[in-house]
C-alpha positions in Angstrom: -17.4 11.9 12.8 -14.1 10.2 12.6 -13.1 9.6 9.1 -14.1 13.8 8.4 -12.4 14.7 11.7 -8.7 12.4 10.5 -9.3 14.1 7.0 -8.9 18.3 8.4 -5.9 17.0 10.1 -4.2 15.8 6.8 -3.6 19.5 5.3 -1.9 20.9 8.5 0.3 17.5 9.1 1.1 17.5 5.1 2.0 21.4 5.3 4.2 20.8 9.0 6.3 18.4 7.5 7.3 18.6 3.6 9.9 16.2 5.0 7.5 12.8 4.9 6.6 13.7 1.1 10.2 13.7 0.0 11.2 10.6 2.3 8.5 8.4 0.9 8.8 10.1 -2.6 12.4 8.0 -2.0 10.7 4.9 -2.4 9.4 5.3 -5.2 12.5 5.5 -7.1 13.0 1.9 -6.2 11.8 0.7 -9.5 13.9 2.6 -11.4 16.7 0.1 -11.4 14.2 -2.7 -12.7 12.9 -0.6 -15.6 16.6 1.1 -16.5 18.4 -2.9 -15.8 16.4 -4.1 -19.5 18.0 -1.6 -21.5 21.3 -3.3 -20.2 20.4 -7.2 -20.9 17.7 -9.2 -19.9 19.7 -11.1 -17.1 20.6 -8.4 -15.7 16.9 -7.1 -15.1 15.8 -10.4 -14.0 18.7 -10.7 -11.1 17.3 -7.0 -10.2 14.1 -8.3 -9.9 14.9 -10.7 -8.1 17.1 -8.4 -5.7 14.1 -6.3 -5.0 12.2 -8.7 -4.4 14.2 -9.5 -1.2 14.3 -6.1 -0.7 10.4 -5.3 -0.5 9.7 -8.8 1.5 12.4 -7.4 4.2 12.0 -4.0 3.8 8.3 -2.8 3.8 7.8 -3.5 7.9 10.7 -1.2 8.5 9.6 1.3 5.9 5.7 1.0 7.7 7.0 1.3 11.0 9.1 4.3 10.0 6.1 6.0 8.1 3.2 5.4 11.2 6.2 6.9 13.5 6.5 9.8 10.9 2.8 10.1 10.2 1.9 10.3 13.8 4.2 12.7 14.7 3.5 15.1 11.9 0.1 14.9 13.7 1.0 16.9 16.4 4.5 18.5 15.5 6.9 19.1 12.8 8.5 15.2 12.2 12.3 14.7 11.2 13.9 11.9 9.4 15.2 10.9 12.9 11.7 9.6 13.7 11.3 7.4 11.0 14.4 5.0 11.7 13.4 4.8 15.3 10.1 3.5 14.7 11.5 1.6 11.9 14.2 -0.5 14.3 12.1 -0.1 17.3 8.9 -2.4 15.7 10.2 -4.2 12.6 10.8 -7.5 14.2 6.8 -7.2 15.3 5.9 -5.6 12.1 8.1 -8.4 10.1 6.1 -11.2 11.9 2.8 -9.7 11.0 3.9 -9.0 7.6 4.8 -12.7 6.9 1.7 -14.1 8.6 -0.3 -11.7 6.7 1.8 -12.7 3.5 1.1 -16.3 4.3 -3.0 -16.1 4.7 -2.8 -13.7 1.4 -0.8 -17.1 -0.6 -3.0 -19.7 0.5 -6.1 -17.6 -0.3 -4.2 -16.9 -3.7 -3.5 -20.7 -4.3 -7.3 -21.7 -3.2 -8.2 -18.9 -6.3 -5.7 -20.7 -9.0 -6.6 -23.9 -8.0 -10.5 -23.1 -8.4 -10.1 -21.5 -11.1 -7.8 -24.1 -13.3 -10.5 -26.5 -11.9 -13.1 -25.0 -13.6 -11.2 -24.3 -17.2 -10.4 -27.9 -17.0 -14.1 -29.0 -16.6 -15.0 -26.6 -19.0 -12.7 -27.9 -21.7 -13.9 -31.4 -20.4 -17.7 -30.2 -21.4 -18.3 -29.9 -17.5 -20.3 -26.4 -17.4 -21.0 -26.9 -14.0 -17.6 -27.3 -13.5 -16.7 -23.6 -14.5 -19.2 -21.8 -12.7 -18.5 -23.8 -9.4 -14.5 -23.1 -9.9 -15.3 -19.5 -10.3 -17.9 -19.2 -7.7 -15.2 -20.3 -5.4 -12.7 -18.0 -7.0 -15.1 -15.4 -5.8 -16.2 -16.5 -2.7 -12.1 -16.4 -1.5 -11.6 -13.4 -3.2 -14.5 -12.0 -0.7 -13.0 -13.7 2.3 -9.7 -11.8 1.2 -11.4 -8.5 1.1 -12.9 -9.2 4.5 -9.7 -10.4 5.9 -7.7 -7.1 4.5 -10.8 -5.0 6.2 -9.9 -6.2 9.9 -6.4 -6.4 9.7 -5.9 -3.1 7.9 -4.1 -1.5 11.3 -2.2 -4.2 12.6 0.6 -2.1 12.1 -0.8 0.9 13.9 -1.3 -1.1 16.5 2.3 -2.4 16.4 3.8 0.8 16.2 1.5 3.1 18.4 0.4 0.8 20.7 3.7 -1.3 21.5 1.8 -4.4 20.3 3.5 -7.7 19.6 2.8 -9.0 16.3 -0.1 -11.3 17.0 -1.6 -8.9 19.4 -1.6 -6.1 16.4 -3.3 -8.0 14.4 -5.7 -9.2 17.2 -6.0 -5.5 18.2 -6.5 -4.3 14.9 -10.1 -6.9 14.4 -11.3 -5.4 17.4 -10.7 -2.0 17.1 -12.4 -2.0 13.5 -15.2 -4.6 14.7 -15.9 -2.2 17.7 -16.4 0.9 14.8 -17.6 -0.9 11.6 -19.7 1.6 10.5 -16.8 4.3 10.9 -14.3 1.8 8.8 -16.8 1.3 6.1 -16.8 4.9 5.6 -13.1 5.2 5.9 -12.5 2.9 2.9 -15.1 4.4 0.9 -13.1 7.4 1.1 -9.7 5.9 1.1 -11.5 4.0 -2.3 -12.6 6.8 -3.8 -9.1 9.1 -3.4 -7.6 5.8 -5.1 -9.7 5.4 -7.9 -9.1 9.3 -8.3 -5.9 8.9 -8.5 -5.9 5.9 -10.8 -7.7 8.4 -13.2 -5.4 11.3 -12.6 -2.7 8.9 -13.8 -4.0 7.4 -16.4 -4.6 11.0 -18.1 -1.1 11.9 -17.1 0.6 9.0 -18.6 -1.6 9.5 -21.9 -0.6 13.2 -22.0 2.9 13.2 -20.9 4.4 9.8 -22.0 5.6 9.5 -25.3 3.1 7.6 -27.2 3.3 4.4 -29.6 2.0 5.6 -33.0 3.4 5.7 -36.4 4.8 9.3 -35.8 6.5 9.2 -32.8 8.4 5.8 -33.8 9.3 6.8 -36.6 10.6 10.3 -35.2 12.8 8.5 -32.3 12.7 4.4 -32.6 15.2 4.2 -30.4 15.0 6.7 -27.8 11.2 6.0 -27.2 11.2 3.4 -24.7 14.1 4.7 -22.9 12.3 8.5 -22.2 9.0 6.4 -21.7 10.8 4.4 -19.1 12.7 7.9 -17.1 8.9 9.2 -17.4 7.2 6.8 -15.9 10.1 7.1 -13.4 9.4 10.5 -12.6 5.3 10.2 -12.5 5.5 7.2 -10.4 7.5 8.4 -8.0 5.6 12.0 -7.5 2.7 10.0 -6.9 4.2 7.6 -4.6 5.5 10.5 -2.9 2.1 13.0 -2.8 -0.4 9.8 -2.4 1.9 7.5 0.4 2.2 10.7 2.4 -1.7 11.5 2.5 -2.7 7.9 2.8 -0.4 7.6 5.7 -1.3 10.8 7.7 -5.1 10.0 7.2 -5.2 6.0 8.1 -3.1 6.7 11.8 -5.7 10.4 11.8 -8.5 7.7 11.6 -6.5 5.1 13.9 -6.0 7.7 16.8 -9.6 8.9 16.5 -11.3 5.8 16.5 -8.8 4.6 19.7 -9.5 7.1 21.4 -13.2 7.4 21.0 -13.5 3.4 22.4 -10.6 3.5 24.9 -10.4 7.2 26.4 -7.1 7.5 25.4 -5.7 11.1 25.2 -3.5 11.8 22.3 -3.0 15.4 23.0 0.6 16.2 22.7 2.2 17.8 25.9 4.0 20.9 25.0 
């Protein structure tokens, strides 16, 4: 079966190449600047903001064809950091496209949502009933129609990166490869569902454990150094996380890509030593 085939390969690829952890552990750190920027002034964190902002719209296609290129060569051999700019440049004008086609479906779908849903507060404050339920039945239904829409085009940039696709074809590629093994995709994002609510939990007990906490005590104790070590905590957890999680999750969605392209297309993705 595909998605328990791509999950044995995970260990090995992890243990081969420590070096993926630590470069996508890097990432993480990129919200430090936003949390540290408010204990400087309040303009200041809203101009970082805004900086990273820029930074994520341009930066996540380079950073996704850099970890697919990693992730699919820590597959088969030990990866280096070489690998990961290579794919990065090589597909991030494709990847880019995608990302802002993608990024534009995911807006409108958002706007149909607000617009449904103010609809329906407004009827409702009007004495329309009927007016609420119908604004969020629709704030539903497109919230569906998102979901479906992130299930099919979930390895456009697989299909980008390992499959020299242009950026329509990847996402064209990427409907028909998981249309062609729905039944094997379901059961991948049960799985990739289930590792994130696991984590989610894992994180939640780790913040309540380790993070300095609010009460009457602990304020009293440090009132001014609280937020601050709360802050370079949630730094640190964040970022091991990032790091432990991004590096899984990438190995095991191009595991599952690879398996399920080469089942369907006969491809062989043995490497040639």
């Amino acid at each position: 079966m595909a998605v328990l085939n791509a999950l044995r390969k995970v260990p090995g690829a992890l243990a081969r190449s420590p070096i993926l952890v630590a470069v996508i552990g890097l990432f993480g750190l990129l919200q430090a600047p936003q949390l540290l920027a408010q204990y400087v002034s309040p303009i200041l964190s809203l101009v970082v903001s805004g900086l990273l902002f820029v930074v994520y719209v341009f930066g996540t296609p380079f950073v996704q064809g850099g970890m697919i290129g990693m992730a699919d060569e820590a597959l088969r051999t030990k990866t280096k950091l070489e690998t990961f700019v290579q794919a990065g440049k090589r597909n991030y004008v494709s990847l880019l496209a995608a990302y802002l086609l993608v990024t534009g479906v995911v807006l409108v779908l958002m706007f149909v949502v607000f617009a449904g849903v103010f609809a329906g507060v407004f009827s409702a404050a009007s004495g329309s009933q009927t007016g609420l339920f119908v604004g969020l039945g629709v704030g539903l239904l497109v919230g569906l129609v998102y979901l479906v829409f992130a299930f099919f085009i979930q390895f456009y940039s697989h299909e980008i990166v390992l499959n020299d696709a242009s950026a329509v074809s990847g996402l064209k590629g990427s409907v028909g490869l998981v249309r062609r093994n729905l039944l094997s995709t379901v059961g991948y994002f049960v799985v990739t569902m289930v590792g994130v609510f696991a984590v989610a939990g894992v994180i939640g007990v780790a913040q309540f454990l380790l993070l300095p906490q609010s009460g009457a005590g602990a304020a009293a104790a440090a009132p001014a150094q609280l937020p601050l070590t709360s802050a370079l905590a949630q730094i640190v957890l964040t970022t091991v996380v990032t790091a432990v999680v991004g590096s899984v999750g990438a190995l095991y969605s191009v595991a599952f890509y690879e398996e399920i392209r080469e089942r369907k297309t006969g491809v062989d993705s043995t490497p040639n030593l």
